[in-house]
N, C-alpha and C positions, 0 to 999 in steps of 0.2 A: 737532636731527635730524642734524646735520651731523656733531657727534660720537659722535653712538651710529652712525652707518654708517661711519666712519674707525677709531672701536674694533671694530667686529665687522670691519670690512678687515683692520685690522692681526691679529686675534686669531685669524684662520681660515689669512689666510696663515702665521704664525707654527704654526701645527697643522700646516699643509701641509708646510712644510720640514722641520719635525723627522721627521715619517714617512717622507719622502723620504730622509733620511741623507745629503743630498748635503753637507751641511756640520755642521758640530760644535754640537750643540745651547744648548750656553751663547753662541755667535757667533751663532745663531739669535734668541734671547729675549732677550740685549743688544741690538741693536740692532732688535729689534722692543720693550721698553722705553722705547729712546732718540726712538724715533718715535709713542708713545703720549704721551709726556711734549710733546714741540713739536706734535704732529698734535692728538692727543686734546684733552691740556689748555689748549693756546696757543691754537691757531688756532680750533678747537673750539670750546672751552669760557671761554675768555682766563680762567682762574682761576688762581691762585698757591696760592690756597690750598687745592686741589685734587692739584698736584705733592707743597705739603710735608704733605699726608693720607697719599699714597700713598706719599710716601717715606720716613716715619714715624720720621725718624730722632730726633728728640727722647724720645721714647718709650723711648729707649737711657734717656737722662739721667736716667729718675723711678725715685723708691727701688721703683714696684711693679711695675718690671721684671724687678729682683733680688728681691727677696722680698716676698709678698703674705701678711697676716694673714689674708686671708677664702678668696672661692674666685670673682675674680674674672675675665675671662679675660686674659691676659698680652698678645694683639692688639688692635691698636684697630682692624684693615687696615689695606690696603696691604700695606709690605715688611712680616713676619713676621720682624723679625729674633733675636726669640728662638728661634727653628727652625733661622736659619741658623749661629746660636753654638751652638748645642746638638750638630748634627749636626757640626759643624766640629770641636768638644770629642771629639765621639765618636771622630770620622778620626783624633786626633792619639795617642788612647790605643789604639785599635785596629793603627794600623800601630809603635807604642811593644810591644804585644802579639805580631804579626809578627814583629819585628826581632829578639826572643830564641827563639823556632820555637814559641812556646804553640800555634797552632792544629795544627800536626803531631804537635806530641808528643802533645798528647789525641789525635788520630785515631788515630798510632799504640799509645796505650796501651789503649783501647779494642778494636781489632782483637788485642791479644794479650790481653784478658783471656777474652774470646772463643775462645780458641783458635784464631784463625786460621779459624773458620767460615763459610762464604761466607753462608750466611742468615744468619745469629746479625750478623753484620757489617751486612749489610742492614739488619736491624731497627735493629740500635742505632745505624748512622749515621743513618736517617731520625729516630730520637728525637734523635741530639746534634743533628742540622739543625735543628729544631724548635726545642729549649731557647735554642742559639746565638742562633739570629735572634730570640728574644725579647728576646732585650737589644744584639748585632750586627748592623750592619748585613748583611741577606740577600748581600750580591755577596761580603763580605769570607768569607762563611758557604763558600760555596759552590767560590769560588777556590781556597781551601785545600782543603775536602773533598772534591772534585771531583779535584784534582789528588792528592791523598793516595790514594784510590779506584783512579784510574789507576795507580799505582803497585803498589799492589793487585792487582790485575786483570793483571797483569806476573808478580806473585810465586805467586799461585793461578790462575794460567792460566783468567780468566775473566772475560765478555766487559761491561766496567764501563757501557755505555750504560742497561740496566734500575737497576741502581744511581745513577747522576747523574740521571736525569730521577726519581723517589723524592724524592731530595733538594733539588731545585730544587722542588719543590712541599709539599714539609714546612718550609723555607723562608720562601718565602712564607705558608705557612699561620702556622708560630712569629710570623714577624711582624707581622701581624695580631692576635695576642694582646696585645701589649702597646703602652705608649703609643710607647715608640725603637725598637718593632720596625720599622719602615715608615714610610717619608717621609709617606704619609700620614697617615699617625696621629699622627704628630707634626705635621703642620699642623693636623688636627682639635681635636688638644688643647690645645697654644698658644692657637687663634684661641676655643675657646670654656671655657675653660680647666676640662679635667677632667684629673682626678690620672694615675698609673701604676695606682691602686689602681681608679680608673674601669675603666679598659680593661679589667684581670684581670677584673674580677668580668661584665663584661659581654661583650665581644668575646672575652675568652679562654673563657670558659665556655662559647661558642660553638666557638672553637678546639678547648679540651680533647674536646667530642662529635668534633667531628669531624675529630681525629685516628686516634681510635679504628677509624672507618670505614675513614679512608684507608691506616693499616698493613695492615687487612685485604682493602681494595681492590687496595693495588700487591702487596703479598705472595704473594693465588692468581692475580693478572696475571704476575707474572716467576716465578714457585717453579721452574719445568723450566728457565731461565735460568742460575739462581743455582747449578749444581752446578759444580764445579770440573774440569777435563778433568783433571786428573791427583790420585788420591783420596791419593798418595803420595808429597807434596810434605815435604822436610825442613824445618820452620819452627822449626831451634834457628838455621837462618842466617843469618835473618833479621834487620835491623837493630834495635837497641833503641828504645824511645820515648826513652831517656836521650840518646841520639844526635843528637835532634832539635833539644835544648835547645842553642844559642848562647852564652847567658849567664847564667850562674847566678843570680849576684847580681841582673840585671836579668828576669831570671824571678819571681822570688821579688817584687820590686818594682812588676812589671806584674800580677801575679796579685794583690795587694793594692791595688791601684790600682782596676782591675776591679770585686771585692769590693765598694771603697768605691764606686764609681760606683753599683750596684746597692740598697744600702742605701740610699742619696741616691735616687735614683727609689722605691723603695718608698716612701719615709718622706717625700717632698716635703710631699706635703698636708699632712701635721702640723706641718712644719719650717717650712713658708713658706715654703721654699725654689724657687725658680721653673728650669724647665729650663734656660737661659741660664747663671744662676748656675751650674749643675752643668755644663754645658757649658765652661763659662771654667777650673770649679776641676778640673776633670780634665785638659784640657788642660795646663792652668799647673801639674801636679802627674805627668803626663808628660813635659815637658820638663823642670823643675827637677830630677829624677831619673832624668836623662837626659841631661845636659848635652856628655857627650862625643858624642855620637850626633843632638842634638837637627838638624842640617842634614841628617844622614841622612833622620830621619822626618818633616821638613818639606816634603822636597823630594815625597817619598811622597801626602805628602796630595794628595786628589781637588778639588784647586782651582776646578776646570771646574765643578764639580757644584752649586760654591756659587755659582759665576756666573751657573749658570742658574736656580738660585732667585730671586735677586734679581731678574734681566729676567721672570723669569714673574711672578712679584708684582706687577711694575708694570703689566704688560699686563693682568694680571685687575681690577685697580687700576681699570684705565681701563672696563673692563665695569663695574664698582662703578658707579663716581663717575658713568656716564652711564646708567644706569637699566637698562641691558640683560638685567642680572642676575635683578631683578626683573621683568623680563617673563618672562624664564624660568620662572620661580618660579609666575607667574600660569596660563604655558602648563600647565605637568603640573598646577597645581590643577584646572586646567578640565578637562582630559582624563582627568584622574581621579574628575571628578563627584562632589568631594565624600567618594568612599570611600576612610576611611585604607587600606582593606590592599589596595586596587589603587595607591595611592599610593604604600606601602611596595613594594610589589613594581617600580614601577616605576623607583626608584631603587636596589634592589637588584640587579636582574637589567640595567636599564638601566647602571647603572654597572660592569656585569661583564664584560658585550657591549663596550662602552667601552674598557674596560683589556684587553682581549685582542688589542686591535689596537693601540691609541695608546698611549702613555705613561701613568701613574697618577698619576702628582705631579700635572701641570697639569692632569688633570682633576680630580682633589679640590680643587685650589684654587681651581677655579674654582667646584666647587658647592659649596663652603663660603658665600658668601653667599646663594649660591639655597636651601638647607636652610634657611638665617635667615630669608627671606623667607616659606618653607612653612610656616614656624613657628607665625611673626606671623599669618599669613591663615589658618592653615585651624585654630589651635589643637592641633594634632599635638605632642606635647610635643619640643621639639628633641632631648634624649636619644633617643628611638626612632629619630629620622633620619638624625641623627650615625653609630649605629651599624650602616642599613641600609647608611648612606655606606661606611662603612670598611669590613666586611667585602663590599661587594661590587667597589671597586674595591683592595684587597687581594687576595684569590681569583681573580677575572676574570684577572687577567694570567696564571695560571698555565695558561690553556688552548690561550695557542699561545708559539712559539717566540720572540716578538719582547714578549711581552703586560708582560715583567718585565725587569729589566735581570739580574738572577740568572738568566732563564732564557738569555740572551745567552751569558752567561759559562760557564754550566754545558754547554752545547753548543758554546763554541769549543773548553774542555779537552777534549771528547772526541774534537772533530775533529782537533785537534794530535794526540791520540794513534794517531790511523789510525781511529778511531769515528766518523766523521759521521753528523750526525743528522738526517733528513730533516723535513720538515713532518707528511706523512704517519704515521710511522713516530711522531712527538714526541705531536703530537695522537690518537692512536689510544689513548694510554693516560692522558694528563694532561687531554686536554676532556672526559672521564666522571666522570674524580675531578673536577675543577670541578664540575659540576652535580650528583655529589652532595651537595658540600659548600655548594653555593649553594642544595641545597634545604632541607640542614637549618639551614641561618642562615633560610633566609625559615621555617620553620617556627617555629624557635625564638622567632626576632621576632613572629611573629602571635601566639604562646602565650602568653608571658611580655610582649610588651608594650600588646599591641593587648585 
């Protein structure tokens, strides 16, 4: 008893500060970690073998870390550390991508194939936003195209706030189609281990519907936005996309790097190859090709990001190891009475509600064992839950201004630019395309799996 109320202490207050912002969320879940581990499992629990469950770090050491012949899952719990090698692989080729202009040059190649169209531009950035974050992380998506946008919006005198909020929400949408689109989806898949080819056919296919929606949603939402104040703007003087490129040769190099990163996530499941692996060898094939620059893009990488992985891990750890998890689990069975598609709805729309206010990482990680548990008890096949999981704390964030870390980002570029974006003003167009899109995932879910 004493350790299931020291871990829900620790794990609430840990929720508390990180909403709060008064300090940096990896100093948050470090050293709420550091006090699950002595509090939880010392004092608590007195188990050692408990610490080295949740710290998992042998699990590094087994060949079916690195590659798996069947399709078993890649976590045992605990630290997920093939999540944190995976995404850490991703930062090092993403900002290798950065460093010679690749996200600019597409944006600007793009906007001149277009002809410089203020719609036409619309449309096709909310599709690159899309495609991008299926395979890039959504912040790194948005940073650039956001900032590229503004730049935009400078040269066609026109006003880029309906354009960035589009994009911050086609975004998060791409990322939710695939398995490295979204931190969460890559702990789903890890901890129960389903392919790249999982996710498409399943959560993207959800995506791909309602994509469709959502172009037509934002589209006749900003259309009287989207004209240009001056219809007689000279665009031969405009800068080239050629102009954006830094490095040739290390263009040419990051683009094939990419490539292969992509090929490898398609083709995992066949390969055996486990996300880790590809996480390491993309990295280690970034820097090796990269050698004069490699302290550039080191310094670059989102260090903080991976530190709050880890202390989150250990903290859900501690809900594991002392049962709390699985109370949970029991609660929505009970209140669900039994019915999958109230059950389903209420991890869909529960986890969406969720991520619109809180962070989405820690709370997928944390119902990743409560879905196990749902599983076990009520017979619901885990696949169905996994994927009410994912798309609904995927999408959920996109309906207020704090819900995604993309939406952070895509709202401070525009406040830099003299664009501030109110709450009101953010939500008035991006909480409707949420629940349209949350209704046709719970739709699609009762159809196809219930």
């Amino acid at each position: 008893m004493l350790a299931q109320i020291l871990a829900v202490v620790i794990f609430v207050a840990m929720f508390a500060l990180i909403i709060s912002e008064k300090f940096e969320r990896h100093y948050v879940t470090l050293v709420s970690g550091a006090l699950t581990l002595l509090l939880v499992f010392g004092l608590g629990l007195h188990s050692l073998e408990a610490v080295k469950h949740t710290l998992n770090i042998g699990s590094i050491f087994t060949a079916g870390f690195w590659y798996q012949s069947g399709s078993a899952s890649e976590s045992s719990g605990g630290i997920n550390w093939a999540t944190i090698i995976f995404i850490a692989g991703m930062m090092v080729m993403v900002e290798g991508m950065a460093r010679v202009g690749f996200f600019r040059w597409l944006c600007m190649l793009i906007a001149k194939t277009v002809n410089y169209k203020t719609k036409l531009i619309f449309i096709t950035f909310m599709l690159m936003s899309t495609v991008l974050a299926m395979f890039i992380d959504s912040i790194t998506v948005i940073l650039f195209l956001a900032a590229v946008t503004v730049e935009l919006s400078h040269l066609l005198k026109f006003n880029p706030v309906p354009m960035i909020l589009a994009e911050i929400f086609c975004a998060n949408l791409g990322g939710s189609a695939t398995m490295c689109g979204d931190p969460p989806n890559i702990i789903i898949g890890t901890s129960f281990g389903y392919s790249f080819g999982d996710f498409i056919m399943n959560t993207g296919a959800m995506a791909g519907i309602s994509l469709v929606f959502t172009l037509i949603f934002f589209y006749f939402s900003f259309r009287k936005e989207l004209v240009s104040a001056d219809s007689n703007i000279d665009t031969s003087t405009f800068p080239s996309p050629e102009s954006a490129i830094k490095d040739k040769k290390g263009f040419a190099v990051s683009c094939v790097i990419f490539l292969c990163a992509v090929v490898m996530l398609v083709t995992h499941a066949m390969t055996g190859l486990t996300v880790a692996t590809i996480g390491a060898f993309i990295a280690a094939a970034t820097i090796l090709t990269s050698i004069k620059h490699t302290g550039e893009i080191m310094k670059r990488v989102d260090y903080k990001t991976l530190l709050f992985f880890i202390g989150l891990f250990v903290v859900v750890g501690g809900l594991e190891e002392t049962g709390i998890l699985n109370i949970v689990a029991g609660f929505i069975g009970k209140i669900s009475g039994g019915n999958t598609y109230l059950m389903i709805a209420i991890i869909v729309w529960g986890s969406a509600i969720a991520s619109a206010f809180i962070d989405n990482i820690p709370f997928a990680a944390t119902m990743i064992p409560v879905v196990q548990a749902l599983s076990v008890s009520t017979g619901v096949p885990l696949e169905t839950l996994a994927w009410s999981l994912s798309m609904g704390t995927d999408i959920g964030g996109s309906a207020t201004p704090i819900g995604a870390s993309a939406n952070v980002v895509g709202t401070s570029v525009a406040a830099k630019s003299g664009h501030p974006v109110g709450w009101g003003e953010y939500c008035k167009k991006s909480l409707p395309a949420t629940v349209i899109v949350m209704t046709i995932c719970t739709v699609f879910i009762f159809i196809r799996y219930l």
